[in-house]
C-alpha positions as CSV (number, residue, x, y, z in Angstrom):
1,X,-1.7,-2.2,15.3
2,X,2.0,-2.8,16.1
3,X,3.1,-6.2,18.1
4,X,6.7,-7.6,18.8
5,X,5.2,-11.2,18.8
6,X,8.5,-12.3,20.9
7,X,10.4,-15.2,19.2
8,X,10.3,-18.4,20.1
9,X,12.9,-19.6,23.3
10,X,13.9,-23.2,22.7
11,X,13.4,-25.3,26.1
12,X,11.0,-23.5,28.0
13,X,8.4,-25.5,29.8
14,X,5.3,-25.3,28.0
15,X,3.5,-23.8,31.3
16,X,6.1,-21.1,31.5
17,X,4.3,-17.8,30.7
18,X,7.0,-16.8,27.6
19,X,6.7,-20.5,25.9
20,X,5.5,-20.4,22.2
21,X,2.9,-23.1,22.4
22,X,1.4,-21.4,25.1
23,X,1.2,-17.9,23.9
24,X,0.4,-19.2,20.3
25,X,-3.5,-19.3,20.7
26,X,-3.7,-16.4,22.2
27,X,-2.1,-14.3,19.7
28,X,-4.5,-15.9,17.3
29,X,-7.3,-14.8,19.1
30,X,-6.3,-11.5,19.9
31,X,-5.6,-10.8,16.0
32,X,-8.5,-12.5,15.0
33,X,-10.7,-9.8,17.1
34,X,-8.7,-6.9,16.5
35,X,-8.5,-7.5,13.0
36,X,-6.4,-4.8,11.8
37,X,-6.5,-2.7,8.2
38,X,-2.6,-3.2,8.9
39,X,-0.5,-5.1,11.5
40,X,3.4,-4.6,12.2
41,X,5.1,-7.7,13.7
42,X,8.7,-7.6,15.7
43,X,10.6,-10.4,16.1
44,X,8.5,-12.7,14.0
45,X,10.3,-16.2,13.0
46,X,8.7,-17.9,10.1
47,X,6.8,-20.7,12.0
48,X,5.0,-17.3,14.2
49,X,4.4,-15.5,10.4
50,X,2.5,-18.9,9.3
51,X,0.7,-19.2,12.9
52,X,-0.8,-15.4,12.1
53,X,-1.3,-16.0,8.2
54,X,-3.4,-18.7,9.3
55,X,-5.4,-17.5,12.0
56,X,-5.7,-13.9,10.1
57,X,-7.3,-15.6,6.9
58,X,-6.1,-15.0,3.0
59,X,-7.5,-11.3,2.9
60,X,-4.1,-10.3,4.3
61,X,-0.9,-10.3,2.5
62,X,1.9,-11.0,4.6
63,X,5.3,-8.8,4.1
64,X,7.8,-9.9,6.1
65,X,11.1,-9.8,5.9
66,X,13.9,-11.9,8.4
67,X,17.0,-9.6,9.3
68,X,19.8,-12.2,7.8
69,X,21.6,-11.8,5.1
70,X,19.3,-14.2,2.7
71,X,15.8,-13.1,4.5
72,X,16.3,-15.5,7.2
73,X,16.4,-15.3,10.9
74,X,13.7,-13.5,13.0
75,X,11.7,-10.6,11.0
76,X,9.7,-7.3,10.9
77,X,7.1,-6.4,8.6
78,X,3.5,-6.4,8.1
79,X,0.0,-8.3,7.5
80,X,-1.6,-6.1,5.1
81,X,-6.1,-6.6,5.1
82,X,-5.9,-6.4,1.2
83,X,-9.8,-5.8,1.4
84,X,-8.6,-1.9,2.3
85,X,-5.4,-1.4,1.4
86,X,-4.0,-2.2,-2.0
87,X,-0.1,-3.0,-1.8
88,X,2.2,-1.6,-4.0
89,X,6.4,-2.1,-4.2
90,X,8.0,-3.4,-0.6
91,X,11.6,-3.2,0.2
92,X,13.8,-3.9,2.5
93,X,16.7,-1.6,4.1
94,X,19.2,-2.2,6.8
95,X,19.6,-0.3,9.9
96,X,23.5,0.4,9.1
97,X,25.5,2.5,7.2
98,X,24.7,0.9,3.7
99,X,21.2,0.3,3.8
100,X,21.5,-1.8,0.7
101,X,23.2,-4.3,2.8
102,X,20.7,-6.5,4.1
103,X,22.3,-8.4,7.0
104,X,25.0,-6.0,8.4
105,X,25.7,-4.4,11.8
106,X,26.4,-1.4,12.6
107,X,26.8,1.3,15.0
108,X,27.9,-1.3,17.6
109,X,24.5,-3.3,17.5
110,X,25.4,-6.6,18.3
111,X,22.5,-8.4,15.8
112,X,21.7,-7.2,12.5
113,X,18.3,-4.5,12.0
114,X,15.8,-3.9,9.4
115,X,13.2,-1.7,8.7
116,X,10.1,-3.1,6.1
117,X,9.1,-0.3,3.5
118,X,5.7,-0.8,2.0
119,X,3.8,1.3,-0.4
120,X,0.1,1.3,-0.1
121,X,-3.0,2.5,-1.4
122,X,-6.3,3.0,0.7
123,X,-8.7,1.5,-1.4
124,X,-11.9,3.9,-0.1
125,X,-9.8,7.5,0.1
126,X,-7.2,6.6,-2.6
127,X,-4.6,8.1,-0.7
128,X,-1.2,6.6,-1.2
129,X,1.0,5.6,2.1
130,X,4.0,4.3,3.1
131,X,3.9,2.2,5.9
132,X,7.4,1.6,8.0
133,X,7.9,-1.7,10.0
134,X,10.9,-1.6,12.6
135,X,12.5,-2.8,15.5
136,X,15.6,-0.8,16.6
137,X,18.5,-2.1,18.3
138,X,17.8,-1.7,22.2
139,X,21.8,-2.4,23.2
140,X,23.3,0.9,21.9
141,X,22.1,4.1,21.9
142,X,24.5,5.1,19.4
143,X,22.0,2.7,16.7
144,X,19.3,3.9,17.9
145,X,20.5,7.6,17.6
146,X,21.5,6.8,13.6
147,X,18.7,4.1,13.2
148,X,16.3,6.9,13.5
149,X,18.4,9.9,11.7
150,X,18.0,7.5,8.7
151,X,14.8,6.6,9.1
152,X,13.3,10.4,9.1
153,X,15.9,10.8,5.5
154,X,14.6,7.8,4.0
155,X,10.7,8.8,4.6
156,X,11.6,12.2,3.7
157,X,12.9,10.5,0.5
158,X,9.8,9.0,-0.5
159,X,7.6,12.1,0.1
160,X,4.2,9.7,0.8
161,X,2.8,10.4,3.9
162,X,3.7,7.6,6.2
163,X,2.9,5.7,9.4
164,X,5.8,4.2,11.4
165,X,5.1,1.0,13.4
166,X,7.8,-0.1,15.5
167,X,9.4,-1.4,18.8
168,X,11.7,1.3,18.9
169,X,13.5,0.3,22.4
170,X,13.6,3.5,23.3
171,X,10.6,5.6,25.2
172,X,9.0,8.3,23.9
173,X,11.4,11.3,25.8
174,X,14.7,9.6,23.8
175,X,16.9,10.7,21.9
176,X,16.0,8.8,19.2
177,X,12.6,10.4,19.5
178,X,13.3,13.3,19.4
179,X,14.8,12.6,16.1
180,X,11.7,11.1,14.2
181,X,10.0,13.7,15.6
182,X,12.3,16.2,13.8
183,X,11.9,14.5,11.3
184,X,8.3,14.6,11.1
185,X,7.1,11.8,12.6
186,X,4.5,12.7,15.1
187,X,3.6,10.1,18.0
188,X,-0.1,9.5,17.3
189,X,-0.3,9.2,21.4
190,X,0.4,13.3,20.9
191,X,-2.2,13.9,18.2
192,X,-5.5,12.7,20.5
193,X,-6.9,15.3,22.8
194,X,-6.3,14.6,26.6
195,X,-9.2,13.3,27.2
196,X,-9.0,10.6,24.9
197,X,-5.5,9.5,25.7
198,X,-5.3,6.2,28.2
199,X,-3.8,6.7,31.3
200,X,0.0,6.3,30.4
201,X,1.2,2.5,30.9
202,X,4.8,0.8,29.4
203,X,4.2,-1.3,26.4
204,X,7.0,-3.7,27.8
205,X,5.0,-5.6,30.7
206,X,7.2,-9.1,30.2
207,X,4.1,-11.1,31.6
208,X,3.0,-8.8,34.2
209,X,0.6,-6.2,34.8
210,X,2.1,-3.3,33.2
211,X,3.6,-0.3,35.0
212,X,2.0,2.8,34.8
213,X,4.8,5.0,33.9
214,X,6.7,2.5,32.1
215,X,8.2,3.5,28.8
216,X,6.2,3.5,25.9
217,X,8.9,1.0,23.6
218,X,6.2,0.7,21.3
219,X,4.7,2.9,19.3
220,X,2.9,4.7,15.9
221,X,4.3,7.1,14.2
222,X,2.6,9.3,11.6
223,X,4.2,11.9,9.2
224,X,2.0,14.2,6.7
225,X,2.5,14.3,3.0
226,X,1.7,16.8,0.4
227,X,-1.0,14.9,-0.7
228,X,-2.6,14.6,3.0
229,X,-3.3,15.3,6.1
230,X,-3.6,13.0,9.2
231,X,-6.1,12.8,11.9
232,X,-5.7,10.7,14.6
233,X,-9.0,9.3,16.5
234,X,-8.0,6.7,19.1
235,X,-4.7,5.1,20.3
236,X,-4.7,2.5,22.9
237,X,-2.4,-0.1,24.1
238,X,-4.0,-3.7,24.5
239,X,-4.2,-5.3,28.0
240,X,-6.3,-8.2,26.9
241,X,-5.5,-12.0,28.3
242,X,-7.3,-14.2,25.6
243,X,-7.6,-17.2,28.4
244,X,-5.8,-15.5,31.0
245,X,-2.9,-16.0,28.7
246,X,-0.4,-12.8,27.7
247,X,0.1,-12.9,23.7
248,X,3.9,-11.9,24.4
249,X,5.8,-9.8,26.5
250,X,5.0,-6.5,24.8
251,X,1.8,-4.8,24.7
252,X,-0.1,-4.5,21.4
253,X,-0.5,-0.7,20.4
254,X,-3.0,0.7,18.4
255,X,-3.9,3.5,16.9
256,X,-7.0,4.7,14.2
257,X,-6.1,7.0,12.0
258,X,-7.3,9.3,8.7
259,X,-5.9,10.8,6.1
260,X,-7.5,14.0,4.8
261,X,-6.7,16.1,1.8
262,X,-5.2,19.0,2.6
């Protein structure tokens, strides 16, 4: 399950529908049922990483990383249900020309981006993962264009087979799509057969009932490794109100997947 949790605005009237206090609960109550294997959070500030440690419980290990230069700021990265997957090294790599330099821009994106690299081990198939937390710049296309040309080299670097879960501010015709799938990285919402696809709705609803054709900003990418195959069985994208209350402004997106030997 990816989720840009949406940051907390200063000054907002609690009623208003974007105001942290209000969405809080239901965020907790959504994770709580969904309970993931493994959750990708977007725009996560520490206070919102502590709210979903606590309503998730202590099976799962939170790897989160802020986009400043000392870890700070809001973050991407992932809750990790420790009961499945055993984690193994994480890292963090910026969205720039030097990836070792956490906390730069580049490419003429006005905030520093991140990506959140964690190795993992299924603890029932023994298939070793990577698992790739994002969220890509959504000012300038020429970052999201080079965000994701890095992305596919650094993957291809590692040689695991990997899932991608990401706010990639960019639909699923882009550009920048069309890169990562280059690269490799298949959109799971292409690997279901037709009938088990939902009707197509934008992951961006900001409060509202979502559009139809809106553009699918969020999504799961998977990418095969020697070691395995991948099957996809379900993808969906989350409407659910907990209280009549929306979570954030972006849809959760889900997907279940397997990995098979080859």
């Amino acid at each position: 399950m990816t989720l840009n949790v949406r940051r907390p605005v200063p000054h907002l009237r609690r009623a208003h529908p974007d105001a942290w206090p209000r969405r809080a609960p239901a965020i907790a109550t959504l994770v709580r049922s969904e309970v993931p294997h493994l959750l990708a959070v977007q725009e996560a500030v520490p206070e919102q990483v502590q709210h979903l440690r606590t309503a998730l419980g202590s099976r799962w290990h939170a790897a989160v990383s802020g986009r400043g230069p000392s870890g700070g700021a809001e973050g991407v990265g992932f809750f990790v249900d420790q009961d499945r997957l055993r984690v193994g090294d994480t890292r963090t790599i910026a969205l720039a020309r030097h990836p070792e330099l956490v906390g730069s821009r580049d490419w003429g994106a006005p905030f520093p981006r991140i990506a959140v690299l964690t190795e993992l081990e299924d603890r029932v198939t023994g298939v070793r993962f990577l698992a790739v937390a994002t969220h890509v710049d959504p000012f300038s296309p020429l970052a999201q264009v080079r965000s994701a040309r890095l992305l596919g080299e650094v993957v291809h670097g590692v040689g695991l087979p990997t899932v991608a879960m990401a706010d990639w501010n960019a639909g699923a015709g882009s550009a920048s799509a069309r890169i990562l799938t280059a690269a490799g990285l298949r959109d799971t919402w292409d690997l279901v057969p037709d009938e088990d696809r939902p009707s197509s709705a934008g992951t961006y609803a900001n409060y509202r009932t979502p559009k139809p054709q809106g553009a699918r900003l969020d999504r799961i990418l998977v990418r095969e490794g020697r070691d395995a195959r991948v099957a996809v069985d379900r993808v969906a994208i989350s409407t659910r109100r907990p209280a009549d209350v929306w979570p954030s402004d972006h849809l959760p997106v889900h997907a279940v997947i397997r990995w098979e030997a080859p």
